[in-house]
Legacy VTK file of the C-alpha trace (Angstrom):
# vtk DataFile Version 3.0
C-alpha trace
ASCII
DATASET POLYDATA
POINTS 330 float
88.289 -21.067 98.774
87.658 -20.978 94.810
89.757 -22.994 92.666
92.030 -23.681 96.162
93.586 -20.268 95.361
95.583 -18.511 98.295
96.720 -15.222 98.441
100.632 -16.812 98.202
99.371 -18.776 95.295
97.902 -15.807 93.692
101.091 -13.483 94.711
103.054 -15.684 93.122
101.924 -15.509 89.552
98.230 -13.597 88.160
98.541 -15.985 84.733
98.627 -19.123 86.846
95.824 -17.677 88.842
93.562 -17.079 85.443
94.087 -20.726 84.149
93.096 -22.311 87.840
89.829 -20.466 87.751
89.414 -20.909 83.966
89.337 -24.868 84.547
87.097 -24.056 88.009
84.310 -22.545 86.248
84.264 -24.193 82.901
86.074 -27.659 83.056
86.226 -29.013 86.342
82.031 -28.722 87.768
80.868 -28.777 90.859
80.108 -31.946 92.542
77.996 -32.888 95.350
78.874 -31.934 98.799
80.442 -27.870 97.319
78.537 -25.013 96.520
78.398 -23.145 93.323
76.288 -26.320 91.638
73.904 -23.611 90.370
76.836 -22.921 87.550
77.304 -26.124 86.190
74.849 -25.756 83.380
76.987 -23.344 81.974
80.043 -25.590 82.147
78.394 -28.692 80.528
77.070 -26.256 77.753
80.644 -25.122 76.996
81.944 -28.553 77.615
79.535 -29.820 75.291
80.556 -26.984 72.499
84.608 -27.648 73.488
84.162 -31.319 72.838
84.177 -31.064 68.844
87.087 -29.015 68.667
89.978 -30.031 66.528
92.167 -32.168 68.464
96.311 -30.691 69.114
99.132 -33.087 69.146
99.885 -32.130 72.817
96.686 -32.898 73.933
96.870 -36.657 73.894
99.840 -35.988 76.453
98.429 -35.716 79.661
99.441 -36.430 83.531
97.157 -37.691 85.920
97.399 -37.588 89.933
95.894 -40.665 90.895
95.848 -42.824 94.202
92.941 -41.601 97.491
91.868 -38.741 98.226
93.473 -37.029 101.163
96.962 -38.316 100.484
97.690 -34.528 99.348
96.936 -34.748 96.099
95.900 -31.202 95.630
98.256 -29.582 97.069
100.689 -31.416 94.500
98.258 -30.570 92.021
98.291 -26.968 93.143
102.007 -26.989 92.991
102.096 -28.553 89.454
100.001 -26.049 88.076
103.224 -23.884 88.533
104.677 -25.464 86.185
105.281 -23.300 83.245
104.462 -26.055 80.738
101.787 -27.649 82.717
97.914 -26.539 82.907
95.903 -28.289 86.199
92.729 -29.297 86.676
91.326 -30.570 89.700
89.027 -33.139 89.521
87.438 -32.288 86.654
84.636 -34.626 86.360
82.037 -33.051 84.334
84.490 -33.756 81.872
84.578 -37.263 82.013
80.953 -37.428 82.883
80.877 -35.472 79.253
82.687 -38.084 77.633
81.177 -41.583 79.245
77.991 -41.714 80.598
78.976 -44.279 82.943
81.952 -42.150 84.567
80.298 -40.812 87.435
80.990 -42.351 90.894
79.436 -40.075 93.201
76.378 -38.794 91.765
76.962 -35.205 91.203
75.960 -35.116 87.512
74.082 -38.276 86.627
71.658 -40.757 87.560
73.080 -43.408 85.528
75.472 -46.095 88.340
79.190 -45.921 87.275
81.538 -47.965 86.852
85.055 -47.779 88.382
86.668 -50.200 85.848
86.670 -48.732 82.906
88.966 -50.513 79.927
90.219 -50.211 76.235
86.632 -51.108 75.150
85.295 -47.932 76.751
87.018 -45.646 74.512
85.232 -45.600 71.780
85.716 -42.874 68.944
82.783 -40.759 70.649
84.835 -40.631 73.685
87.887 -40.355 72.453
86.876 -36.635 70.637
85.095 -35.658 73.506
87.971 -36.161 75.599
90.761 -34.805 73.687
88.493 -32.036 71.814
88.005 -30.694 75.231
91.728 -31.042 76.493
92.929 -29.212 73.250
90.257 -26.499 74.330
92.037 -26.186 77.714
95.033 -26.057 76.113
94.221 -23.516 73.326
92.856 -20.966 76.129
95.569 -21.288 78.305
98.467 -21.789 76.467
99.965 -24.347 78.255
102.088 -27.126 76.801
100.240 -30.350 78.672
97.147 -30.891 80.917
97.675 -32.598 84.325
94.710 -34.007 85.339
93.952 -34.853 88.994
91.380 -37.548 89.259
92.457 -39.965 92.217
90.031 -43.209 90.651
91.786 -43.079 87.463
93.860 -45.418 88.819
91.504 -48.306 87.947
91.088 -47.219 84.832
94.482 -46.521 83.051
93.923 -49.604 79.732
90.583 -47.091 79.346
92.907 -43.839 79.150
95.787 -45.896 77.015
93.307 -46.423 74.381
92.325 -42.754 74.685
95.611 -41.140 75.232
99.582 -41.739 73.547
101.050 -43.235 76.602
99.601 -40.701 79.719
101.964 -40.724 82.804
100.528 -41.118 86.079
101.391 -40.208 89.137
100.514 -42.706 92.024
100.057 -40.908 95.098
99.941 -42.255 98.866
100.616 -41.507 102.301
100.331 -43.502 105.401
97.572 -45.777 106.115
96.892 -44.119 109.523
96.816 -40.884 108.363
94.641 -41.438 105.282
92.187 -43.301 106.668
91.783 -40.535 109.821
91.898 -37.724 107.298
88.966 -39.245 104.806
87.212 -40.290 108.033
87.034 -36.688 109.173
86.850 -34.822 105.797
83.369 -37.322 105.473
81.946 -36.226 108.718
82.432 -32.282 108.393
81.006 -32.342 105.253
77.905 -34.171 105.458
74.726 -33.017 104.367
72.024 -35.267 106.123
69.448 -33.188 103.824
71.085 -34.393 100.458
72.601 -37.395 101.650
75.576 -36.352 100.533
79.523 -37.317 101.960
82.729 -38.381 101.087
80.721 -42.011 99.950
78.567 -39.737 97.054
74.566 -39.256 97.241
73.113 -41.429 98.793
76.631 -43.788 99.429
76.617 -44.303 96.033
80.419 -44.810 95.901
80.148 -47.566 98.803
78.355 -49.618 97.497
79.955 -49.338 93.970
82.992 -50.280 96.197
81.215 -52.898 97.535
79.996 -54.307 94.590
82.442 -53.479 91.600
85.709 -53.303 93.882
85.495 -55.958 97.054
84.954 -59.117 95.228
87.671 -58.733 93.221
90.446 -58.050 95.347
92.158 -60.656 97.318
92.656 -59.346 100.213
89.041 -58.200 100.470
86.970 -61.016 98.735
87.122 -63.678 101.399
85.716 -61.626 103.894
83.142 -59.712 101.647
79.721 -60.262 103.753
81.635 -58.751 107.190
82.185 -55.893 105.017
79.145 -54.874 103.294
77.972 -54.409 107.230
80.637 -51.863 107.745
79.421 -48.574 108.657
81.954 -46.557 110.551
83.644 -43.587 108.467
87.266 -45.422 109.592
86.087 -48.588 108.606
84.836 -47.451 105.111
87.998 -45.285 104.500
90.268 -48.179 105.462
88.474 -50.167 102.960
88.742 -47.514 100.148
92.892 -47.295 101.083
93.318 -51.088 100.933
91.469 -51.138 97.568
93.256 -48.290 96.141
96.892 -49.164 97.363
96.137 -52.928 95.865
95.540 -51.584 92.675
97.921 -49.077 92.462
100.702 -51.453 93.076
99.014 -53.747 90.526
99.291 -51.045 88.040
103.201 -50.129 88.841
104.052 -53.556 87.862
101.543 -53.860 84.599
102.849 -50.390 83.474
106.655 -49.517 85.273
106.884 -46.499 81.941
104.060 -45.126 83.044
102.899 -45.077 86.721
105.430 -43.441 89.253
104.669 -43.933 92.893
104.694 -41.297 95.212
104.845 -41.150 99.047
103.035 -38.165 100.578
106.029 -37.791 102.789
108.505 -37.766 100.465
106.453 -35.167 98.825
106.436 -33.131 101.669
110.052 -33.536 103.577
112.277 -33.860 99.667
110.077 -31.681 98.009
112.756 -30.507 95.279
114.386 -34.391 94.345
110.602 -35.595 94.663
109.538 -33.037 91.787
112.392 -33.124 89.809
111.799 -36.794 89.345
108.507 -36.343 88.614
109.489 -33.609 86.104
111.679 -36.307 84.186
109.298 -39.478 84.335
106.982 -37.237 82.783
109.205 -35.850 80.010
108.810 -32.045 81.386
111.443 -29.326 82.306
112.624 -28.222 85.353
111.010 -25.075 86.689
112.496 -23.174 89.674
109.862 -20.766 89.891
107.511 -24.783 90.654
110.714 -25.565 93.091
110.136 -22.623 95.052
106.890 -22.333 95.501
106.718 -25.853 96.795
109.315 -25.029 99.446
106.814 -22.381 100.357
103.662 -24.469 100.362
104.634 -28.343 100.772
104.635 -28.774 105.116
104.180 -32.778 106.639
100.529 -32.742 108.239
99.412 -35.342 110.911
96.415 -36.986 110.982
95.047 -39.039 113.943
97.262 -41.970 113.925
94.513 -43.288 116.720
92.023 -43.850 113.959
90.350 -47.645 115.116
90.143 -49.877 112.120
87.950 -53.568 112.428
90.396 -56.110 113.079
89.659 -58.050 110.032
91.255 -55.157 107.848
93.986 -54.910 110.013
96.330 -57.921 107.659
95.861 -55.808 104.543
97.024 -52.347 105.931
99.938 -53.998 107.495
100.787 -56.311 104.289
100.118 -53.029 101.867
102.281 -50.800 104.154
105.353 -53.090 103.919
104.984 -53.170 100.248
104.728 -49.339 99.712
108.181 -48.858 102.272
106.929 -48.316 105.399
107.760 -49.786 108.862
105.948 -51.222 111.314
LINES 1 331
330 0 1 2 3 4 5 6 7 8 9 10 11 12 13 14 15 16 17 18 19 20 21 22 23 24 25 26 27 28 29 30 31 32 33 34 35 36 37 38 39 40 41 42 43 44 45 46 47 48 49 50 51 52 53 54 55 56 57 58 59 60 61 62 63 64 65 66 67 68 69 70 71 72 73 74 75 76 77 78 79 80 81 82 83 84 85 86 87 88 89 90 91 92 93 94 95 96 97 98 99 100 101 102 103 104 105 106 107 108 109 110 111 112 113 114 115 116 117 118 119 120 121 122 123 124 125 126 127 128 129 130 131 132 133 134 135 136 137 138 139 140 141 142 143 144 145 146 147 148 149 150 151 152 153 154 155 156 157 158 159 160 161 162 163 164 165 166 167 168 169 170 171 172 173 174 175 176 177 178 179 180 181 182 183 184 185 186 187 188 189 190 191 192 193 194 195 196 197 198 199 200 201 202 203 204 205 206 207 208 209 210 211 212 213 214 215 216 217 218 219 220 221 222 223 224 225 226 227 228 229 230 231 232 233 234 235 236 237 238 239 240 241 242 243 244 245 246 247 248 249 250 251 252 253 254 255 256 257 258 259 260 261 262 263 264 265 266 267 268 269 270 271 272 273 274 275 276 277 278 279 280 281 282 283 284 285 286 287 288 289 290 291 292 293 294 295 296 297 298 299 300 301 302 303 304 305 306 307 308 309 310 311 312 313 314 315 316 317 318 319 320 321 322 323 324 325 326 327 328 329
């Protein structure tokens, strides 16, 4: 569906429904593995015009849904953009790729390797206009008070977006191990194109091995047994990997910055909907919003994944360890 609108979604307010495809068509882009890539050039031309626009206040204000993929971070995305002071854009990566030439994990805009780790040094005054010239664009045409940004690998990157923003909140989303890993597994497999070489991993696994390179021998639980897992090639295997790496840091992060990163449990999210957003509404300095409340009762259901998913043994330690520390039971 474009811009992940529903009928209910569109039902429930047109303005809401103009700013989600506004930021579809000309902020977001259209990565690899979804159609449509025929428009980007017209996005990245009116990117590249937005990007010298005068910067607003507000702009330098922004919340970002962070954590993996598949922990339902769109559909809390898609509820945010209810929000009457809140504006949402959904991975919007041609963006970033705008801003930092070395942004681009997947592949979908640029030839140039990326980086996941990017820091303070990063944002230089190029990037920082680009960035916040844009945002203040989004903001001018849409009228809302504050961007909310999903982009789940921001989490390894939040000194780079300190030095570019005036203290960003971020939201650190997860959800069971099981289900996560199960989820990405499948979401990879239905939409692979063997003609592209395209998955969940980027063109041509570009993101795999950037995980195996950048992410792996840095992270302790990971590091020791690095040469068993560069020969991992199941989708469970690699999406097990990607949760381990991604919880790790995001835990990291919640201690290095308690102001500004608020964890999240997917199932919280989905069985407390109302206390779960109202606390996110006053971490992040906003105001409550029944018409957000409601909706989410509407839209925000638990879903399963396959809790069968078979993960190598030698990951097995992490999961478990990670679990316990993000509240859940064996």
């Amino acid at each position: 569906m474009i811009a992940q609108l529903t009928r209910e979604y569109i039902s429930n307010s047109f303005s809401k429904t103009y700013i989600r495809l506004l930021s579809y068509f000309f902020f977001e882009g259209r990565p690899a593995t979804t159609s449509g890539r025929w428009f980007n050039p017209i996005t990245f031309f009116f990117l590249r015009k937005a990007s010298s626009s005068k910067i607003i206040p507000s702009a330098k204000k922004p919340v970002f849904i962070t954590g993996t993929g598949r922990s339902g971070s769109t559909i809390l995305g898609m509820v945010l953009s209810v929000h009457h002071q809140l504006g949402f854009m959904n991975e919007p990566k041609a963006i970033w790729n705008v801003a930092h030439h070395e942004d681009d994990l997947i592949g979908s805009y640029s030839k140039t390797e990326g980086r996941f780790y990017l820091t303070a040094a990063d944002a230089d005054v190029s990037v920082k206009q680009k960035v916040l010239g844009i945002y203040s664009t989004f903001l001018r045409l849409t009228g809302e008070n504050f961007v909310v940004d999903k982009y789940p690998e921001m989490i390894f990157r939040i000194p780079f977006l300190n030095a570019i923003f005036d203290k960003p909140k971020f939201i650190f989303l997860y959800r069971n191990a099981a289900e996560t890993i199960s989820s990405t597994a499948k979401w990879s497999a239905d939409h692979h194109d063997a003609s592209a070489s395209e998955n969940w991993w980027g063109i041509e696994n570009r993101k795999w091995k950037l995980i195996l390179n950048q992410l792996v021998p840095v992270d302790e639980y990971l590091a020791p047994h690095q040469h068993l897992i560069n020969g991992l090639t199941s989708e469970s295997d690699k999406a097990a990997v990607e949760w381990i790496l991604t919880m790790n840091q995001g835990l990291k992060m919640m201690q290095q910055f308690p102001d500004q990163v608020l964890p999240v449990s997917y199932e919280s999210l989905t069985t407390n909907a109302t206390a779960t957003l109202e606390k996110i509404n006053q971490f992040c300095g906003l105001e409550s919003d029944s018409g957000m409340l409601n909706y989410a009762q509407k839209v925000l259901h638990p879903s399963k994944g396959n809790p069968n998913a078979e993960v190598h043994a030698i990951l097995q330690p992490a999961i478990s360890e990670l679990s316990l520390k993000l509240g859940y039971t064996a």
